[in-house]
C-alpha positions in Angstrom: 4.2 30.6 14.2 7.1 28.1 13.3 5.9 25.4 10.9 5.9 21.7 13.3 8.9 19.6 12.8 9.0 16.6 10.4 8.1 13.6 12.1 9.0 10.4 10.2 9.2 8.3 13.5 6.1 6.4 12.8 6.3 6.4 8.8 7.5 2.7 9.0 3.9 2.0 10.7 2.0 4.3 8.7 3.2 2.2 5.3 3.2 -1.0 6.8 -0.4 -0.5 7.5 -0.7 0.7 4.3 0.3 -2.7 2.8 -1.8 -4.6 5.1 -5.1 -2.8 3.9 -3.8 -3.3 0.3 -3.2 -6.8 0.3 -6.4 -7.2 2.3 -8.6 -5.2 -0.6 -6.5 -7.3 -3.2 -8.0 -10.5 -1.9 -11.3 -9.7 -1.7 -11.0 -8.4 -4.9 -9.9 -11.8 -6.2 -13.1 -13.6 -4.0 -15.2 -11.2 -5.6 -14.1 -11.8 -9.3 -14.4 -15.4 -8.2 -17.9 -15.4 -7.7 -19.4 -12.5 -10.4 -20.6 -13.3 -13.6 -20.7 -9.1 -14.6 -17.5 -9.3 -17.4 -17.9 -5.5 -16.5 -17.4 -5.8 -13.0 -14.3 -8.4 -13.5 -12.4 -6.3 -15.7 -12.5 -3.2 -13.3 -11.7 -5.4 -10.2 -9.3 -6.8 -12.0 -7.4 -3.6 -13.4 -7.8 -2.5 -9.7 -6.2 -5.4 -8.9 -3.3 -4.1 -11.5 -2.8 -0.7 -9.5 -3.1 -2.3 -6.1 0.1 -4.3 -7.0 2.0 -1.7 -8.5 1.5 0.2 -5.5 2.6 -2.5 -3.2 5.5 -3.0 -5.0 6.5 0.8 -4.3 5.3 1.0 -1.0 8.0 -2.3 0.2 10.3 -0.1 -1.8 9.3 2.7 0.2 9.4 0.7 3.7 12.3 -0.6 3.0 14.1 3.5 2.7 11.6 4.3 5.6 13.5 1.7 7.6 17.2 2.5 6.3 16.3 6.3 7.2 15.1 5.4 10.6 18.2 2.9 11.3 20.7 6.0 10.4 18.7 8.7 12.6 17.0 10.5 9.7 20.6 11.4 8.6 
């Protein structure tokens, strides 16, 4: 059995969807710590908050080679 062929043609779409669900979770994050009262529940929405940033920040980076690679043919 040959192992399948890497294919990065919809990569662009995967991470772009990928940022959408991201910046989706981020805001209900921030409406939930808007409305709780739990200092508990606060902090760990907002250190989630923390990661979810930081990973949007490398996945434009990520897009952004994604789309390069894509222009140049996967070269």
């Amino acid at each position: 059995m040959k192992p399948k062929k890497d294919d990065r043609s919809d990569n662009v779409d995967k991470i772009q969807y990928n940022i959408d669900m991201t910046i989706q979770n981020y805001r209900k994050a921030e409406e939930m710590i808007e409305i709780t009262d739990d200092e508990k529940t606060k902090e760990a929405l907002e250190a989630k908050n923390d990661r979810r940033l930081e990973s949007l920040a490398n996945m434009r980076k990520e897009i952004k080679d994604e789309a390069k690679a894509k222009q140049n043919g996967y070269k």
